[in-house]
C-alpha positions as CSV (number, residue, x, y, z in Angstrom):
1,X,-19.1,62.6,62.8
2,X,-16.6,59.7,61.4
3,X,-18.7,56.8,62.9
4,X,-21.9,58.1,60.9
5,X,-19.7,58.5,57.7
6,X,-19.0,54.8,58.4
7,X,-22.0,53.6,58.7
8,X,-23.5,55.6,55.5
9,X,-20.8,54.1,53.3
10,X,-21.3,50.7,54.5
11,X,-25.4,51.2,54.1
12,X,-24.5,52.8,50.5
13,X,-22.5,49.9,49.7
14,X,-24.9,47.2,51.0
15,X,-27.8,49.1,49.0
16,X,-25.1,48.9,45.9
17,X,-25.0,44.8,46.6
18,X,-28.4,44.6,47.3
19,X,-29.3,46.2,43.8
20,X,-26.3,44.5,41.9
21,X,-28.0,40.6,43.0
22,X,-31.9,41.6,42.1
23,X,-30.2,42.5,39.0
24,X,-28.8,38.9,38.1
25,X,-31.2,36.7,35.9
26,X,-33.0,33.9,38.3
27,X,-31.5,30.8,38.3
28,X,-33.6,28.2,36.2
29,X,-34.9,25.3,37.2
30,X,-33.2,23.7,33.5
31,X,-30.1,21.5,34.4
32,X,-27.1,23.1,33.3
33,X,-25.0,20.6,31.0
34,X,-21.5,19.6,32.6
35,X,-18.4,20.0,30.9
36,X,-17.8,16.5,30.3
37,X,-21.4,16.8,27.9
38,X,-19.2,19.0,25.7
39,X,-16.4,16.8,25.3
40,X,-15.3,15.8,21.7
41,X,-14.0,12.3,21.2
42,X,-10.4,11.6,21.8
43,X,-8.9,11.9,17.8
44,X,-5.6,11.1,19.1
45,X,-6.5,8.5,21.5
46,X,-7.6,6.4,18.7
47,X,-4.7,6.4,16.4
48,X,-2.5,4.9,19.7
49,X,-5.8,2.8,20.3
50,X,-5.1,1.2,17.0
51,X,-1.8,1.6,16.9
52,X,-1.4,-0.7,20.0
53,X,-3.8,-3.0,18.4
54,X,-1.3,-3.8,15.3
55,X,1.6,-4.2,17.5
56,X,-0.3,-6.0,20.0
57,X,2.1,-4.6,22.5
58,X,2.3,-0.9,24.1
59,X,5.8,-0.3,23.6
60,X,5.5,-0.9,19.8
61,X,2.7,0.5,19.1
62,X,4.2,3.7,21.1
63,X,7.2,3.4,18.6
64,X,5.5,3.4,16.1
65,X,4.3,6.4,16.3
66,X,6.8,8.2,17.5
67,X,5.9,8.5,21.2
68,X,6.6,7.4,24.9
69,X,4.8,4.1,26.0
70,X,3.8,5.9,29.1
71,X,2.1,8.2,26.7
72,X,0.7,5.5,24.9
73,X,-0.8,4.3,28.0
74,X,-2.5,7.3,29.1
75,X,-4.2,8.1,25.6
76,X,-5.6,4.7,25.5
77,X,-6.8,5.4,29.0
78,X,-8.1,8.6,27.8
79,X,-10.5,6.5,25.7
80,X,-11.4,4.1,27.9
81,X,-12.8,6.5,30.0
82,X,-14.9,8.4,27.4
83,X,-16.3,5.4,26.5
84,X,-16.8,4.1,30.0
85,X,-15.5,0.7,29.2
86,X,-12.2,-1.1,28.6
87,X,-11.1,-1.9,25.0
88,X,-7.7,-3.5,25.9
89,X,-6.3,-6.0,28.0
90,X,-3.1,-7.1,29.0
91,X,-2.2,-10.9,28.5
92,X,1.4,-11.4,29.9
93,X,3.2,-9.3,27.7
94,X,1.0,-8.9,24.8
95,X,-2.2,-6.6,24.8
96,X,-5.5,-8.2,23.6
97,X,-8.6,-6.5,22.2
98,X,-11.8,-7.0,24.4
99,X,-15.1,-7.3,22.5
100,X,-15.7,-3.8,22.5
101,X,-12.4,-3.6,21.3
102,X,-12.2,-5.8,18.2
103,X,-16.0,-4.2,17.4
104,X,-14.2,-0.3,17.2
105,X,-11.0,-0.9,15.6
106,X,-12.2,-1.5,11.8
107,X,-14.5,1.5,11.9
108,X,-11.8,3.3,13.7
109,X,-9.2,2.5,10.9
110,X,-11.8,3.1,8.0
111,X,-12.3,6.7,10.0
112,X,-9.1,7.5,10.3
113,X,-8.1,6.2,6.7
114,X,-11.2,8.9,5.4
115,X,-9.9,11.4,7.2
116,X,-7.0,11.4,6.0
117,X,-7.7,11.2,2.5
118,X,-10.0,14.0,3.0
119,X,-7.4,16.3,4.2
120,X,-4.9,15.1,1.8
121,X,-7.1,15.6,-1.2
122,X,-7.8,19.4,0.3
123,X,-4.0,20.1,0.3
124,X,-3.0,23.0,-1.9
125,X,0.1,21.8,-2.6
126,X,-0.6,18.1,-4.2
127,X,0.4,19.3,-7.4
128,X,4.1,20.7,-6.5
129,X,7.2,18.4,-6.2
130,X,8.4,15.6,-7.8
131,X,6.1,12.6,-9.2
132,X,6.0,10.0,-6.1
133,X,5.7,6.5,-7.6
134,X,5.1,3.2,-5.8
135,X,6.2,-0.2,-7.2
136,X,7.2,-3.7,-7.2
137,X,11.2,-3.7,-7.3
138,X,11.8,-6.6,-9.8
139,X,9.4,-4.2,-12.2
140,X,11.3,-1.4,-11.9
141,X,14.4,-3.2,-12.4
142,X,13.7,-5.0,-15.4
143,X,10.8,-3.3,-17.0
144,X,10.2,0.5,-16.1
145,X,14.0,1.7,-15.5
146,X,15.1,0.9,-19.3
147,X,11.9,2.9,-19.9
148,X,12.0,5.7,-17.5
149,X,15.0,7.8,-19.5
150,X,12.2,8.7,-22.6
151,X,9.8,9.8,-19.7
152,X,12.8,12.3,-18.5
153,X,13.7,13.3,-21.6
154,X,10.4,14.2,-23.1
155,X,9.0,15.7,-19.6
156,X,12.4,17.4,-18.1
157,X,9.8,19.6,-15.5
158,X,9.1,16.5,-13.9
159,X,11.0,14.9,-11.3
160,X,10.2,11.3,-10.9
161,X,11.0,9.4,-7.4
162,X,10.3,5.5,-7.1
163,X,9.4,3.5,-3.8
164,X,9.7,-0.3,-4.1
165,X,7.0,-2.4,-1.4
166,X,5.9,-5.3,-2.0
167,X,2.4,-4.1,-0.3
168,X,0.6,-1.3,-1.6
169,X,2.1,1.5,-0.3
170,X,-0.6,3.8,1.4
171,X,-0.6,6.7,-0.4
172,X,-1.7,9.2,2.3
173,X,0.6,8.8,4.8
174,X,4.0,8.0,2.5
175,X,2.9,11.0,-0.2
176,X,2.8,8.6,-3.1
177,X,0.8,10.2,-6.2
178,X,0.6,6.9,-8.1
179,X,1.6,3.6,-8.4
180,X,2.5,0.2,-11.1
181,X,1.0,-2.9,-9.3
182,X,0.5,-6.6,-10.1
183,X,-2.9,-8.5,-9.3
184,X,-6.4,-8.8,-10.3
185,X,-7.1,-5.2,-10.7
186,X,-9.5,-4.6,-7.4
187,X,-8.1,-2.3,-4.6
188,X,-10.7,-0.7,-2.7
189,X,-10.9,3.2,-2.7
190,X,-8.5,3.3,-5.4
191,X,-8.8,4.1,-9.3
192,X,-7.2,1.5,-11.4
193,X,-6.3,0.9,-14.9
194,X,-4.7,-2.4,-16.7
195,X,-1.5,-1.7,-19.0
196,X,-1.0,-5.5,-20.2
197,X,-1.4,-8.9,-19.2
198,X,1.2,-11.0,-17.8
199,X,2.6,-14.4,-19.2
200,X,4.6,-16.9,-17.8
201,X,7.3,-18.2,-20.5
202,X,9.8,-20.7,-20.7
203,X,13.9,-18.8,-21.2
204,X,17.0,-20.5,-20.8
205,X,20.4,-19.3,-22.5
206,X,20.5,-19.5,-26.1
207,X,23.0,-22.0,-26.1
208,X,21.2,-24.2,-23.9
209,X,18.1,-24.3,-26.1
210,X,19.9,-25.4,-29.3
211,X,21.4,-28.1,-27.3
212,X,17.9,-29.4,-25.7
213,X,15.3,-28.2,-28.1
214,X,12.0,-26.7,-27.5
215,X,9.9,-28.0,-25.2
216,X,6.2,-28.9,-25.5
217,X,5.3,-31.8,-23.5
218,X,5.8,-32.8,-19.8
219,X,8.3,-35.2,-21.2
220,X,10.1,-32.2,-22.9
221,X,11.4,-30.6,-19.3
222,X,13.2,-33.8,-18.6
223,X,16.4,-32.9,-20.9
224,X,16.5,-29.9,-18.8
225,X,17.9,-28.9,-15.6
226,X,14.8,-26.8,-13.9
227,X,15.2,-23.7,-12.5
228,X,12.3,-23.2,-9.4
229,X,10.6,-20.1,-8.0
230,X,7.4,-20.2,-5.5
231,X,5.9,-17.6,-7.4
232,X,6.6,-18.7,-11.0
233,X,6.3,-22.4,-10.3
234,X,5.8,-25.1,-13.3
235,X,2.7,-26.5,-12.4
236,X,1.8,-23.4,-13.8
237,X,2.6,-24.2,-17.2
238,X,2.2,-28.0,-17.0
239,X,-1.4,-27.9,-15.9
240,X,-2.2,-25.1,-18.3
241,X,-1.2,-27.6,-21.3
242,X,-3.3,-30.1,-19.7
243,X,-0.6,-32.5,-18.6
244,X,-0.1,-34.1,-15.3
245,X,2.9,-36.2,-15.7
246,X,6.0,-37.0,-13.0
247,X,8.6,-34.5,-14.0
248,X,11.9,-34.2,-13.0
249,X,12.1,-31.7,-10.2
250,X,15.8,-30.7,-9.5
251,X,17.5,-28.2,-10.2
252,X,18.4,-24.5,-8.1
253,X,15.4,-22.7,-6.2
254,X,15.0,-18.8,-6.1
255,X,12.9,-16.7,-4.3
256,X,13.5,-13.6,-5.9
257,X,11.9,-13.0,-9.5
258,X,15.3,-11.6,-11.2
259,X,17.8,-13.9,-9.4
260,X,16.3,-17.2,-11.6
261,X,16.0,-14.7,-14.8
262,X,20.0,-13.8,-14.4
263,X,20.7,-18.0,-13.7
264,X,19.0,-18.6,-16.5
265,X,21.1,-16.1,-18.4
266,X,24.2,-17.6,-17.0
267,X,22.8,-21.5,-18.8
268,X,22.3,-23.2,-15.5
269,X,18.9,-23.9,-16.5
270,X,15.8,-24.0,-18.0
271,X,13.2,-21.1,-16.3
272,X,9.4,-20.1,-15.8
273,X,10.0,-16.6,-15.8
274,X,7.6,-13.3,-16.2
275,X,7.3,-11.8,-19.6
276,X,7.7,-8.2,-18.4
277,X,10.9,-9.3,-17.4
278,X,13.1,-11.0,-20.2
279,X,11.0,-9.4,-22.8
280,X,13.9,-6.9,-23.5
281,X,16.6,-10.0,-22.6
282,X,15.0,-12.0,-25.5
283,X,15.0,-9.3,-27.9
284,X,18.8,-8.7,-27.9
285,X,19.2,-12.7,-27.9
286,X,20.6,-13.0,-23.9
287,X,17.5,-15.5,-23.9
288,X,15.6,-17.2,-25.9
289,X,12.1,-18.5,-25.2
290,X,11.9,-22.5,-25.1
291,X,8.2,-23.2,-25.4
292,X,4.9,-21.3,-25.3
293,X,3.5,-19.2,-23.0
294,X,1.0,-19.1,-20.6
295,X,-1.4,-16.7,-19.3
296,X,-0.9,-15.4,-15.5
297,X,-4.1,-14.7,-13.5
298,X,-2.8,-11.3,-13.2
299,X,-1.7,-8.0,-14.7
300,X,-0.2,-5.0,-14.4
301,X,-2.4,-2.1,-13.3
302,X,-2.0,2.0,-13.0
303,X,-3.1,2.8,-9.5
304,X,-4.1,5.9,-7.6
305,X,-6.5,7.8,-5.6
306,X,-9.3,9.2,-7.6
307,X,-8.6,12.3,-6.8
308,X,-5.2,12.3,-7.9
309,X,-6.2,11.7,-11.7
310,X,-6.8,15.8,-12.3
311,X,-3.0,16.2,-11.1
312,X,-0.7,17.4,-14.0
313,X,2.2,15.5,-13.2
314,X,0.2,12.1,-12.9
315,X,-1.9,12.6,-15.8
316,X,1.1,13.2,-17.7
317,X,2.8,10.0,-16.3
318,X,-0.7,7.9,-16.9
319,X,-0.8,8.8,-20.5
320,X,2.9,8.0,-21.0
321,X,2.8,4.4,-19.1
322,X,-0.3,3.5,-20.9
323,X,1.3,4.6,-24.4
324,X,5.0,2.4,-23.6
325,X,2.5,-0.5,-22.5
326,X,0.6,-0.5,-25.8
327,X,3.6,-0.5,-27.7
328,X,4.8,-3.4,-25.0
329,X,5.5,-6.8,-27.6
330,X,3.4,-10.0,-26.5
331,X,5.4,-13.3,-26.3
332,X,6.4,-15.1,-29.7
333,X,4.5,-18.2,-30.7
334,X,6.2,-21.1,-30.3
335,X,5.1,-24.1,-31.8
336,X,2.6,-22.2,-33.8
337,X,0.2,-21.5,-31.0
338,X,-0.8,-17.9,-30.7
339,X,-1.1,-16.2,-27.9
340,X,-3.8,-13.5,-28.9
């Protein structure tokens, strides 16, 4: 009696088996994708990808970042296996770009750069926190701090933090909301709007130019002791008038835009200097203008991403800078030429 129970149940149970498998849906002569066809590019794999590119080197472009070179080294792996071929190469101790390399890395910057923007322009909180401006230091020293107190005082809701670079900050990744640059007024992907031109000007102390005289011609610099900068040089102003002359060339050198504006406060010489900063020096008589002024190639220009013109706090701070550059006085003319 047990052995026939067995075998029923195990009959039953085949039967059940049986039934369960003519059940299942035929398996289709269609090739069934693998998972590796469903696999997204590597997002992170490209930032170390370029990353590593900049630095030329692993271990910098790990830091950075933030992460492990062994970590680097596996994303950038990661990639090369997606793509089935090698995009960097070790050269002793620096890391080259192959072909397929140095083809990918601009379109994977200009990617990343979108994408980035895009999700920054979606955040819901752009609008909160402080104003985040970006700008050259010797600007905010001389020009934009004196300035900056009105701005406070007439918008006491808004707090203002400034970043000096000398490069245009990126404004994605450092949270900037606008910025005050110098140049010819084209940065791509970003809206810009001039304030006021830039002049070079002759300044020495007060007492030096009552001494020495103005000076118009080449001939004019020699009862002076020059002051030099690489950025404010006096070809600039000699070749504007025309002249070409041998001209005494000693006198200190600096490389820093307010350093020869304080020595020629201090009457060790005569300086090319920029408007924008001794404008406020000449006006309370520290320094007095010594001849005319010339015309720089660039300006001073609002910058920001589009999208960050319908923001409160930087419309506000727009319509402010643009007002105190308006009312921003344009050299003197000396030896009656004008320079409208």
């Amino acid at each position: 009696m047990a052995a026939s129970k067995i075998k029923q149940g195990t009959a039953e149970a085949a039967a059940r088996t049986a039934t369960s498998v003519d059940q299942l849906p035929k398996r289709s002569n269609v090739r069934t994708p693998s998972r590796t066809a469903y696999r997204r590019a590597p997002l992170a794999s490209l930032r170390v990808f370029v990353a590593v590119a900049d630095h030329k080197s692993f271990t910098r472009g790990a830091d950075a970042l933030g992460i492990t070179t062994s970590a680097a080294s596996l994303q950038v792996q990661a990639l090369e296996e997606y793509l089935r071929v090698p995009v960097l190469r070790r050269n002793g101790r620096l890391v080259e770009l192959t072909q397929v390399g140095a083809r990918l890395r601009p379109k994977v910057e200009q990617a990343l750069a979108d994408l980035e923007r895009a999700i920054d322009e979606a955040r819901a909180d752009r609008g909160s926190g402080p104003l985040r401006v970006t700008t050259l230091a010797f600007f905010l020293a001389q020009w934009l701090l004196p300035r900056l107190p009105k701005f406070t005082t007439q918008h006491a809701s808004i707090d203002v933090q400034i970043h000096t670079s000398v490069g245009l900050a990126d404004f994605v990744s450092t949270g900037m909301d606008a910025g005050i640059r110098l140049g010819s007024g084209s940065w791509p992907r970003l809206h810009s709007q001039e304030l006021f031109d830039e002049w070079l000007v002759p300044v020495c102390a007060p007492a030096l130019l009552r001494r020495h005289g103005p000076i118009v011609e080449a001939d004019d610099l020699k009862r002076y002791k020059l002051l030099h900068s690489p950025h404010e040089p006096w070809t600039a102003w000699l070749l504007e008038g025309g002249l070409d002359e041998e001209w005494l060339s000693a006198g200190a050198a600096f490389d820093d835009a307010i350093s020869i504006v304080r020595a020629a406060e201090a009457g060790q010489g005569l300086a090319l200097a920029m408007w924008s900063l001794v404008a406020d020096d000449v006006a309370i008589g520290r320094l007095a203008v010594a001849g005319r002024a010339v015309l720089s190639a660039r300006a001073y220009y609002f910058v920001c991403p589009p999208a960050h013109l319908t923001i409160d706090k930087v419309a506000t701070f727009r319509e402010w800078l643009a007002s105190e550059s308006r009312s921003f006085p344009k050299p003197p003319i000396i030896g009656g030429v004008s320079v409208d």
